[in-house]
C-alpha angles and dihedrals in degrees: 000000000000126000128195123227130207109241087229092056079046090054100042091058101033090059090045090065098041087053096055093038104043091031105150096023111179123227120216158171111276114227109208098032140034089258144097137258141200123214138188109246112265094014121123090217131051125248100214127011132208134210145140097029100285126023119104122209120205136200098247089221087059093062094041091059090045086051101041081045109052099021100247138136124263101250085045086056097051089041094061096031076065084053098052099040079045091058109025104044094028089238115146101237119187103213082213084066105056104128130180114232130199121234088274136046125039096022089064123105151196 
C-alpha cells in the first residue's frame, strides 16, 4: 500500500536527520573552483560543495543514504538536501542546479 506524504512532513523528518547527521559541518575554501565547501569534521573530502551562486554539489553517497532511507527517489533526495542546505546553512540554492559529485573534484579543498 502506498501513502502519500506532504513535501513539508518530508521535509520535517528529513532535516531532522540531516541535522543530527552533518551537525558541525565545516565550511572551506574549494580547491579546484571559486566555491565553498562544507566538510565533516575530521574528513579529507567535503560532503557538499558550493559555486556560482547558486549550484549545489552533493556527495552522491550522501544521496544514496537519504534515498535507501526514506524511501525517495534520487532527484527527490537531492531536491530536499537543496532545502535543507537553503534553509539550514542561508545558501541560495537553485533546485535546477542540484549536481552528484564523485568522491574527488569539486568536494576538495584548500
Amino acid at each position: 500500500m502506498k501513502y502519500i506524504i506532504p513535501q513539508d512532513k518530508i521535509d520535517k523528518i528529513v532535516f531532522r536527520y540531516l541535522d543530527l547527521n552533518l551537525k558541525g559541518l565545516e565550511k572551506r575554501k574549494a580547491r579546484y573552483h571559486n566555491g565553498i565547501v562544507f566538510t565533516v569534521p575530521d574528513e579529507e573530502f567535503g560532503i557538499l560543495g558550493y559555486d556560482n551562486g547558486d549550484t549545489l554539489h552533493i556527495y552522491y553517497e550522501l544521496i544514496n543514504e537519504i534515498s535507501d532511507t526514506f524511501g525517495l527517489k534520487e532527484t527527490d533526495s537531492k531536491s530536499v538536501i537543496g532545502r535543507w542546505v537553503s534553509d539550514r546553512l542561508q545558501l541560495d540554492v537553485n533546485n535546477d542546479n542540484l549536481k552528484s559529485a564523485g568522491l574527488y573534484g569539486v568536494l576538495t579543498y584548500q
